[in-house]
C-alpha positions in Angstrom: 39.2 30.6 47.1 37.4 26.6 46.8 34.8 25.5 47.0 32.9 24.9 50.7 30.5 21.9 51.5 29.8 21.1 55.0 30.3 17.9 56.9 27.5 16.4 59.3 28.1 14.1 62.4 24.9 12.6 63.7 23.1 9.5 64.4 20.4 9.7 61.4 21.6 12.1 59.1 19.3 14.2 57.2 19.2 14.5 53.6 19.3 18.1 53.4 19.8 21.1 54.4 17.4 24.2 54.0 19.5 27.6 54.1 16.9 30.7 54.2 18.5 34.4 54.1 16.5 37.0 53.1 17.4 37.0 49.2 15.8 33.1 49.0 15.5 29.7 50.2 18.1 27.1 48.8 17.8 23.1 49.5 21.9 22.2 50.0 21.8 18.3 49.9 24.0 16.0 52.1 26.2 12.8 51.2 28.4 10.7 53.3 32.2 11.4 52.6 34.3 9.6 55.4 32.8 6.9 57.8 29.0 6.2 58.7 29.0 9.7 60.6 30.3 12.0 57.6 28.2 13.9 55.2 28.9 16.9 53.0 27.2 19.7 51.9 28.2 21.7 49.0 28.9 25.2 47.8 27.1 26.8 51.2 29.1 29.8 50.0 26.2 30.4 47.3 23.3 30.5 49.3 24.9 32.5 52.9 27.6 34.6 50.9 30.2 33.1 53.0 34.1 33.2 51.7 36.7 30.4 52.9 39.9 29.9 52.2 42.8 27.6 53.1 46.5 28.0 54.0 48.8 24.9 54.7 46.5 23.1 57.3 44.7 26.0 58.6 41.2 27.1 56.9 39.9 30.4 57.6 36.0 31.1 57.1 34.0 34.6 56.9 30.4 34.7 57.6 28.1 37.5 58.8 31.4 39.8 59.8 32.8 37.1 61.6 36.2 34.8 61.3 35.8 31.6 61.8 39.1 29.6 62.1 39.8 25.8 61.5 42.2 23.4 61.9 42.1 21.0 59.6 41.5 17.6 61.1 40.9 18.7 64.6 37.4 19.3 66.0 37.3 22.6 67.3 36.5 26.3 65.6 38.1 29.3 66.7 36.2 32.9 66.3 37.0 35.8 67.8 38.9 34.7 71.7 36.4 31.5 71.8 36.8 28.3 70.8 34.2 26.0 70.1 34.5 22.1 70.3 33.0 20.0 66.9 31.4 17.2 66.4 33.4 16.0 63.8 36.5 17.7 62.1 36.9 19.8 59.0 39.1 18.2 55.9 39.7 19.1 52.3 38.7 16.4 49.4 38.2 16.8 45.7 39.2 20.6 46.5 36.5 20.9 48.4 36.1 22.3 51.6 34.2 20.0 54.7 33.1 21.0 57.6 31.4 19.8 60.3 27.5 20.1 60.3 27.7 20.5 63.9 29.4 24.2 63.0 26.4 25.3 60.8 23.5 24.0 63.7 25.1 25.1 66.8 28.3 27.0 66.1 27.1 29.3 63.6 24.0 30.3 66.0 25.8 30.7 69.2 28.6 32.9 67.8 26.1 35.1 65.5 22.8 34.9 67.5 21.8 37.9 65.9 21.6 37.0 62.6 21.0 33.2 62.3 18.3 30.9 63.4 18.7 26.8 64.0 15.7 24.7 63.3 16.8 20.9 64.3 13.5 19.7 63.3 13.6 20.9 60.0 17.4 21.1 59.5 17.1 24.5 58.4 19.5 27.6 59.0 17.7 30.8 59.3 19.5 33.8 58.2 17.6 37.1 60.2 17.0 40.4 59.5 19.4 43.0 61.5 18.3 45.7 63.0 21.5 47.7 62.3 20.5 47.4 58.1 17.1 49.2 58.4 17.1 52.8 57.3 16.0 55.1 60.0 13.2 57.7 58.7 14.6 61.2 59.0 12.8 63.4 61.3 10.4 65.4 60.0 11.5 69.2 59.9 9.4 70.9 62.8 5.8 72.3 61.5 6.4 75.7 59.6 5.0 78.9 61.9 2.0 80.0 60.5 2.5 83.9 60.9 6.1 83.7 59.7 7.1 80.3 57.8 9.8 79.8 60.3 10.6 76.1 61.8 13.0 76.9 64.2 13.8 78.8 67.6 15.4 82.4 66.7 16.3 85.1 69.2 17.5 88.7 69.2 18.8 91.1 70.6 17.2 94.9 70.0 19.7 97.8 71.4 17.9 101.3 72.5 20.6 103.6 71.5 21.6 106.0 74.2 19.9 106.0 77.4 20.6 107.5 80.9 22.9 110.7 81.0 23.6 109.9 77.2 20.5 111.7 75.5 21.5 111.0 71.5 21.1 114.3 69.8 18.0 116.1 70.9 15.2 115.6 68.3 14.8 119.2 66.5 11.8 118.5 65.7 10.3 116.0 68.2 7.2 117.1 70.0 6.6 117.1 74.0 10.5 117.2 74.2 11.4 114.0 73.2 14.8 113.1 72.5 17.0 110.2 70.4 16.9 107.7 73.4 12.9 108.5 74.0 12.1 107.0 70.1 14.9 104.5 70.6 13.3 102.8 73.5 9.8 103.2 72.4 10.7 101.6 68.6 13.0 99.0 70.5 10.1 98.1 73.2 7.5 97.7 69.8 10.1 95.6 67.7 10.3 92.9 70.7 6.8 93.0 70.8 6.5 92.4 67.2 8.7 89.4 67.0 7.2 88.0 70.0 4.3 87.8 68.2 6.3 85.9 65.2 7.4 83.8 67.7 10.7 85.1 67.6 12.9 85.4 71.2 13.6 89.1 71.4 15.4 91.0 74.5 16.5 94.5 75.2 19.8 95.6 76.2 18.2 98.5 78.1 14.1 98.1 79.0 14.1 101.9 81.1 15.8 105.1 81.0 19.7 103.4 81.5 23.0 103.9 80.4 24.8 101.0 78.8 28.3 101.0 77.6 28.6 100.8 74.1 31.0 97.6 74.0 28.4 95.8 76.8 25.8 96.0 74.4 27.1 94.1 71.9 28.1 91.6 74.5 24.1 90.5 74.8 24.4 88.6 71.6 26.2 85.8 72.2 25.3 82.2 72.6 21.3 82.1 72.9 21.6 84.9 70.2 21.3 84.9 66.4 21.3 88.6 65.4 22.1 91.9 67.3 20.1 95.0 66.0 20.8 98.6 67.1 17.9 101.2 66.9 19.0 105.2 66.5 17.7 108.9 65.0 19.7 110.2 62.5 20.7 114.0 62.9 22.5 116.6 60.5 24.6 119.3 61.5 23.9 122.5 61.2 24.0 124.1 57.6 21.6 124.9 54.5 20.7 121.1 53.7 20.1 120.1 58.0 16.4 119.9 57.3 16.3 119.1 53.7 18.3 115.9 54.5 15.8 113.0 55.4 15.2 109.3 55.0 16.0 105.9 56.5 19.7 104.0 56.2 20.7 100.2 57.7 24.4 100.1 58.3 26.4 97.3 59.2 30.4 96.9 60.3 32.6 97.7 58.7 35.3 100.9 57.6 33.4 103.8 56.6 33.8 105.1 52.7 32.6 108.0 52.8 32.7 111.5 54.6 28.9 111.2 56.4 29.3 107.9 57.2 32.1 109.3 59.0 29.9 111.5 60.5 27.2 109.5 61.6 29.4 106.7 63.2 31.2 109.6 64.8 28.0 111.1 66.2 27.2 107.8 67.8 30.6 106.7 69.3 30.3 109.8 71.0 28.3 108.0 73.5 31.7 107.2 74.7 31.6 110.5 76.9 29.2 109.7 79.2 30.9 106.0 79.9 32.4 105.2 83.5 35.7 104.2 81.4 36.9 106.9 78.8 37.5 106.5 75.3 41.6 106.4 75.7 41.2 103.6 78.2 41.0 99.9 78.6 38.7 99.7 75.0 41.4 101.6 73.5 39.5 103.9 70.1 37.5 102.8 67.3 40.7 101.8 65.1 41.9 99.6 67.8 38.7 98.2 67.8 38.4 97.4 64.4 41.8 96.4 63.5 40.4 92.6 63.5 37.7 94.0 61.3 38.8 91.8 58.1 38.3 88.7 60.2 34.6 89.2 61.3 32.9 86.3 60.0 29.7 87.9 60.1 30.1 90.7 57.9 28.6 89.3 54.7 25.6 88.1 56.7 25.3 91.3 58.3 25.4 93.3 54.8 22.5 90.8 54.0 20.5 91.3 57.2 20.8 95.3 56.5 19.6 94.7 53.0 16.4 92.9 54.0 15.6 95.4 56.6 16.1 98.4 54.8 13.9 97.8 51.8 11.1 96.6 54.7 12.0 100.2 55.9 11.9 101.8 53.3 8.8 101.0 51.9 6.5 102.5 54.8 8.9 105.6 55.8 8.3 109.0 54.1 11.3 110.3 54.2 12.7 108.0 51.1 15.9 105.3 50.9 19.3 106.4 51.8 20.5 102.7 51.1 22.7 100.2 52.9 25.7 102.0 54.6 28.9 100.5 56.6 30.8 102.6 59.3 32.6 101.5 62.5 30.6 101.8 65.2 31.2 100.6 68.6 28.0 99.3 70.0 28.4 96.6 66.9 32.2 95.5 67.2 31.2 93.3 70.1 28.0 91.6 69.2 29.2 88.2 68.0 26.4 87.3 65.4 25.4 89.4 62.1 24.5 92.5 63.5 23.5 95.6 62.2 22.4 99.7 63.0 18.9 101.1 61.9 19.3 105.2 61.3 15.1 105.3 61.4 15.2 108.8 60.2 16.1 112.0 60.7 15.4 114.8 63.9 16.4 117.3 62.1 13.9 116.8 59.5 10.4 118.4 59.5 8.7 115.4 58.3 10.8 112.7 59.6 11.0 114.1 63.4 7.0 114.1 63.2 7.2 110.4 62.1 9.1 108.9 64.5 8.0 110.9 67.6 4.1 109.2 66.5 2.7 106.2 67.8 2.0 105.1 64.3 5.2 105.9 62.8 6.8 103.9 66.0 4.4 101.1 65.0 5.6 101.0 61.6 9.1 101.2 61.6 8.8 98.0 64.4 6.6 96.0 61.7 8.8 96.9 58.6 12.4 96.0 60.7 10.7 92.5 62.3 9.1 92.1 58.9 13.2 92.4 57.6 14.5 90.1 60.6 12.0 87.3 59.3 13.2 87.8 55.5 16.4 87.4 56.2 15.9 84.5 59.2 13.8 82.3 56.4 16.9 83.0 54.0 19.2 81.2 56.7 16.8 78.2 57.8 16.8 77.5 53.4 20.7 77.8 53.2 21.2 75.8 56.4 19.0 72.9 54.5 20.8 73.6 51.2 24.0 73.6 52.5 27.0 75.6 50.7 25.4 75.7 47.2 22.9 77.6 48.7 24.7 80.4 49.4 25.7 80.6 53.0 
């Protein structure tokens, strides 16, 4: 690196040179250093930030991101694939770099219009913001929903269990003989209604009296979907606990632990039956189903989903808290978000069967699972801000 002055051919040369760049104004003065034509400026490096350097007879010059190339005693400047003629022609004295004035007033400006200003009048270089420096303001994070907290678009899908020739299990102690897929479609028709209202997107696999395969319903949540949630009635077989046993349990995917959760996902894969394609055939049984299980991204979101909604659940049903369970069913194997099964209660239960067959009991177990969705849909919105420290 040397030193850099700059070399001026005019008629009545000025005495100085005013460089203006946004971190000051510097006064460079001019002397003549070769014939009545030739006057220097020194150490413009200082006051534009420029860099030069020289190798042999060739002198290479950075400004503003771009290379400026000299020859040394021939009046022309290469940048880029243009060539610009000079008044005048750069040379090295006293270790010092010259160039041509005419570079700084009309080379300098042309090449790098965007950032630097001639005044002739004034003989001053003007060295302009750019556009590309300023820091764009983030947008602002949408306004906050004012029933739920929520700031963005959410949709789900709510499953009816049952439906059509598929009755579920026939609701012991239901009044006006209703069955499982009467309460299903009634809670599930109240639940879209509810988040709706939160300004949550809901949809129905089933909205009438229908039968839906089990692995089509899962097959709703998809790409305009963030959670799949499947409504059902719990039922005990026949024995000296069948009405005794009561109470509200959120299960999510997974391989079943224990003996009843055996049962239950049992008792609603049998749904299978009344399918157009049989259990043995194209779908293949639960294992086969499942045997990807360990890959499901979703299951640790889907535990936290059936969390949330259970203790929303719990708190309004009368039948108590049989806790977060995890079983393989079918209708969940295919949803492709978090998704998880509501057991609302039981039909074979006294208490719980008059419950759920009521219009306020339907009401309340629609508010406690939307009041769930939103609990867990405010966790994701923080952790998608937060990032992986946040938990997700």
């Amino acid at each position: 690196m040397i030193p850099l002055a700059c070399l001026l051919f005019i008629v009545a040369p000025p005495h100085t040179v005013v460089i203006v760049t946004p971190r000051g104004e510097t006064i460079v003065p001019l002397s003549t250093e070769r014939g009545s034509s030739a006057v220097a400026a020194p150490l413009l490096a200082g006051p534009l930030g420029l860099t030069a350097a020289i190798e042999g007879s060739r002198a290479t010059v950075s400004l503003g991101g771009a290379v400026f190339v000299f020859q040394l005693g021939a009046p022309f400047v290469r940048v880029g694939g243009v060539v610009y003629g000079l008044v005048g022609e750069p040379y090295v004295a006293r270790d010092t770099l010259f160039l041509p004035l005419h570079w700084l007033a009309d080379c300098v400006p042309r090449a790098l219009g965007a950032r630097y200003h001639w005044n002739a009048v004034a003989t001053r270089l003007e060295e302009l913001p750019v556009a590309g420096t300023v820091v764009a303001t983030p947008p602002m994070a949408p306004a906050p929903n004012p029933l739920t907290g929520l700031r963005h678009h959410h949709a789900v899908v709510i499953d009816p269990g049952h439906g059509g020739a598929d009755p579920g299990n026939p609701g012991r102690f239901f009044s006006g003989g209703l069955v499982e897929k009467d309460i299903t479609l009634a809670v599930a028709r109240l639940l879209r209604a509810e988040l709706t209202r939160r300004g949550i997107a809901a949809q129905l696999t089933r909205t009438s009296d229908t039968l839906i395969d089990l692995a089509d319903r899962g097959a709703f949540c998809r790409a305009e979907c963030d959670l799949f949630v499947s409504i059902h009635v719990n039922a005990m077989p026949a024995g000296r606990s069948v009405e005794r046993t009561a109470g509200v349990e959120t299960y999510f995917l997974s391989d079943a632990k224990t003996e009843d959760q055996e049962r239950v996902a049992k008792m609603e894969n049998d749904a299978l039956r009344f399918e157009s394609t049989p259990a043995g055939g194209s779908r293949g049984p639960v294992d086969y189903i499942l045997k990807d299980l360990q890959l499901n991204e979703y299951l640790r979101e889907s535990a936290r989903l059936a969390e949330l909604v259970q203790d929303k659940v719990v708190a309004i049903h009368p039948g108590g808290d049989r806790g977060v369970q995890q079983a393989g069913f079918m209708v969940l194997t295919t949803a492709r978000r978090p998704a998880i099964l509501v057991e609302t209660g039981f039909a074979t239960n006294r208490t719980d069967g008059a419950f759920l067959a009521s219009s306020l009991g339907e009401h309340k177990i629609a508010s406690a699972i939307a009041d769930g969705i939103v609990a867990y849909l405010l966790e994701f919105e923080r952790r998608r801000v937060d990032g992986p420290a946040g938990g997700s």
